[in-house]
C-alpha positions in Angstrom: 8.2 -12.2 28.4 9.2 -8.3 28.8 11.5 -8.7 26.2 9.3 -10.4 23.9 6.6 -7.5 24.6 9.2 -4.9 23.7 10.5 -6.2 20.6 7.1 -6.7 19.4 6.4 -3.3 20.1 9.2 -1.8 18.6 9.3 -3.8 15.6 5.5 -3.3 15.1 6.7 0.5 14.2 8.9 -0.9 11.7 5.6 -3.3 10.1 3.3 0.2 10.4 5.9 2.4 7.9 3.6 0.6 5.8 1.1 3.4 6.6 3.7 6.6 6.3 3.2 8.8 3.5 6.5 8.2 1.0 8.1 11.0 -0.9 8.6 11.8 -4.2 11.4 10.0 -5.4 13.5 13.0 -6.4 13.3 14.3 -2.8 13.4 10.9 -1.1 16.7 10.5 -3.0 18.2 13.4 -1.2 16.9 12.3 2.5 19.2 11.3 4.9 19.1 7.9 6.7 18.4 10.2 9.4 16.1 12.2 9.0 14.0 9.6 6.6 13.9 7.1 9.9 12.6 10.4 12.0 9.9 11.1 9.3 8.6 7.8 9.4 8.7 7.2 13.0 6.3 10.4 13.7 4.3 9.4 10.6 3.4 6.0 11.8 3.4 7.1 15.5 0.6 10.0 14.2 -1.5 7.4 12.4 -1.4 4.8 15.4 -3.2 7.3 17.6 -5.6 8.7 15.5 -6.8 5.5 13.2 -8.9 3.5 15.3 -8.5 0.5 12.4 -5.2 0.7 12.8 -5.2 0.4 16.5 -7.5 -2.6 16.2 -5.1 -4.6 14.0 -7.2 -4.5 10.9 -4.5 -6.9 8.9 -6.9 -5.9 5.8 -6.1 -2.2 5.5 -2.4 -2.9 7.0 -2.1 -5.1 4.0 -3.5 -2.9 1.5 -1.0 -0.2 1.9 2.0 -2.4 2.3 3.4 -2.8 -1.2 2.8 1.0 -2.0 4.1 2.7 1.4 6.6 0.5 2.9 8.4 -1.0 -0.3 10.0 2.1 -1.3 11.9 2.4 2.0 12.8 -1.3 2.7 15.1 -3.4 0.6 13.1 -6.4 1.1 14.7 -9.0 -1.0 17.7 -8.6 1.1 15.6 -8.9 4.0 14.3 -12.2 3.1 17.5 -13.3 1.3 19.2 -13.0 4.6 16.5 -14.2 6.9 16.7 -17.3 4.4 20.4 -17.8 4.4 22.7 -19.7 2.0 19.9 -21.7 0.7 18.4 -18.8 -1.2 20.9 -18.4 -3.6 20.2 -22.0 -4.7 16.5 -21.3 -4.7 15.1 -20.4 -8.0 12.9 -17.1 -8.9 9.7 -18.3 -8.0 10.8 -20.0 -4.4 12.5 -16.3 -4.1 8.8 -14.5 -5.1 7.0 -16.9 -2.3 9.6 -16.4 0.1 9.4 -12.7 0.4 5.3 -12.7 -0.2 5.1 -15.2 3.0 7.6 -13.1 4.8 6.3 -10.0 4.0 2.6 -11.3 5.4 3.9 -13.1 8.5 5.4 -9.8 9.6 2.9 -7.9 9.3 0.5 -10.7 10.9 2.8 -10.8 13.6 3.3 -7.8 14.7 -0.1 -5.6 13.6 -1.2 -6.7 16.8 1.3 -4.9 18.8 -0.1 -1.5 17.3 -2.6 -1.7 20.0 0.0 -1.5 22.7 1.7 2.0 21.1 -0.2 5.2 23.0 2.3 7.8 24.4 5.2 6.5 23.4 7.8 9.2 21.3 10.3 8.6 19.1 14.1 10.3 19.5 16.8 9.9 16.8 20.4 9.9 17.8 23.2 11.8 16.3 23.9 10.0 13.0 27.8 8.3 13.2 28.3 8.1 9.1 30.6 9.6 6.7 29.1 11.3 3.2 30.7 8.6 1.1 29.1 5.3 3.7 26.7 3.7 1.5 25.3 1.7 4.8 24.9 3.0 7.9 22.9 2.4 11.4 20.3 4.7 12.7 20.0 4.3 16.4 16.5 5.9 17.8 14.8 5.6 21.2 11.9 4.3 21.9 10.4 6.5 25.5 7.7 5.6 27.0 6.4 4.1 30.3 8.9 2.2 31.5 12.5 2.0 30.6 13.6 3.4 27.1 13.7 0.9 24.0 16.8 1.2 22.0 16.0 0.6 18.5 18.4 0.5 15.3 18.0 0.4 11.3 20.2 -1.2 9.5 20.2 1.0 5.9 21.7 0.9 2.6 22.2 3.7 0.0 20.3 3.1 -3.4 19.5 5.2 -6.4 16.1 6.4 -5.1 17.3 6.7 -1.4 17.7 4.8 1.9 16.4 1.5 1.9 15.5 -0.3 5.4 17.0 -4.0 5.6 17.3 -5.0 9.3 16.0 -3.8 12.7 17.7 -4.2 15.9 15.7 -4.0 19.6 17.4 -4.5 22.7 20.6 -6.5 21.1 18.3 -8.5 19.0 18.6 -8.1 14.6 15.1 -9.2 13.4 16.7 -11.0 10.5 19.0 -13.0 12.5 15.9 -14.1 14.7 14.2 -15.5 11.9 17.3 -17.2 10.3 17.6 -19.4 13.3 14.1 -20.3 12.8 13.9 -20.7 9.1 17.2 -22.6 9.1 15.6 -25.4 11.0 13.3 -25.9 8.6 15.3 -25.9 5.8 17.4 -28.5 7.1 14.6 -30.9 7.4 12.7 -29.9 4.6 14.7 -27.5 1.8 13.2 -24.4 0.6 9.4 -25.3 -0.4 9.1 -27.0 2.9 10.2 -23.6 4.5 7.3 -21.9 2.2 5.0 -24.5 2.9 5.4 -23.4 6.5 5.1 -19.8 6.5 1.9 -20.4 4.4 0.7 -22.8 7.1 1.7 -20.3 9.9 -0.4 -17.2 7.2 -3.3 -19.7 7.0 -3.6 -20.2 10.6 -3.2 -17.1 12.0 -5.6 -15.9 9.2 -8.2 -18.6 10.6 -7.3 -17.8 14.2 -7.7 -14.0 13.7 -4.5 -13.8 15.8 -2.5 -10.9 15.4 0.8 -11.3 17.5 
């Protein structure tokens, strides 16, 4: 259950980038995987504490920001090809475009909730371990707080425009991988649109629930 709480947590910092400022392309382009993951981090830790919305969980301005603020930092079609597995190369462009709309909204339904539960928590970014030429790399940060420190890691890749997000790590667990096992499942008993008809079940209900993680 601690574990649970934590990776929720965590990975709700990586769901709120979708509220950090983004830089002009030009500059973003010359940011370091570094520095762009400390940026964000004290962007979205800044607007946690001081947007009482935010803090609620409002899924409706969370939303609203998403595809302008957090898509320019986060490869997202590799996120969702990889959370999808093998079958996504067989699934045509519009499975793909459901797949990563559902996805996208069942993150951020699951873990906007979690925003409440960030107060004093900082952020610390390690010592990058990356040569000039690496296209991808892993940024390690710390997540201290009450209570033990959370070890969080970004998996990034190099594009045109800059850095682009693609995995997250908490405590030994990828966030891709987790869902894999889960979407695999239902996959295998139902292909592709059965996978999208459940994550738009899981959207619907939450939505009608007004959970939010």
């Amino acid at each position: 259950m601690i574990r649970r709480s934590l990776f929720r947590v965590a990975a709700s910092l990586f769901a709120a980038a979708a509220l950090a400022g983004a830089l002009p392309a030009a500059q973003a382009a010359d940011e370091a995987p570094d520095a762009m993951i400390k940026r964000l981090s004290d962007e979205v830790l800044t607007i946690i504490r001081t947007d009482k919305s935010v803090q609620a969980g409002d899924i409706n301005k969370i939303m609203a920001v998403v595809d302008s603020k957090i898509m320019p930092h986060v490869n997202f079609q590799r996120m969702t090809a990889s959370a999808v597995g093998p079958a996504w190369r067989q699934a045509t462009p519009e499975q793909r475009a459901r797949l990563q709309d559902e996805f996208k909204l069942l993150l951020v339904r699951t873990y906007s909730g979690a925003l409440s539960q960030v107060s004093d928590e900082s952020i610390s970014v390690k010592p990058l371990r990356a040569q000039p030429t690496d296209t991808e790399v892993v940024v390690r940060s710390e997540i201290r707080g009450r209570g033990d420190p959370i070890q969080l890691e970004y998996r990034l890749q190099k594009a045109a425009d800059g850095w682009k997000i693609y995995n997250l790590n908490v405590l030994g667990v990828w966030l891709v991988e987790t869902y894999r096992s889960q979407f695999a499942q239902e996959i295998n008993a139902k292909g592709v649109d059965g996978l999208i008809a459940s994550l738009a079940e899981r959207n619907r209900a939450n939505a009608a629930g007004g959970r939010k993680g």
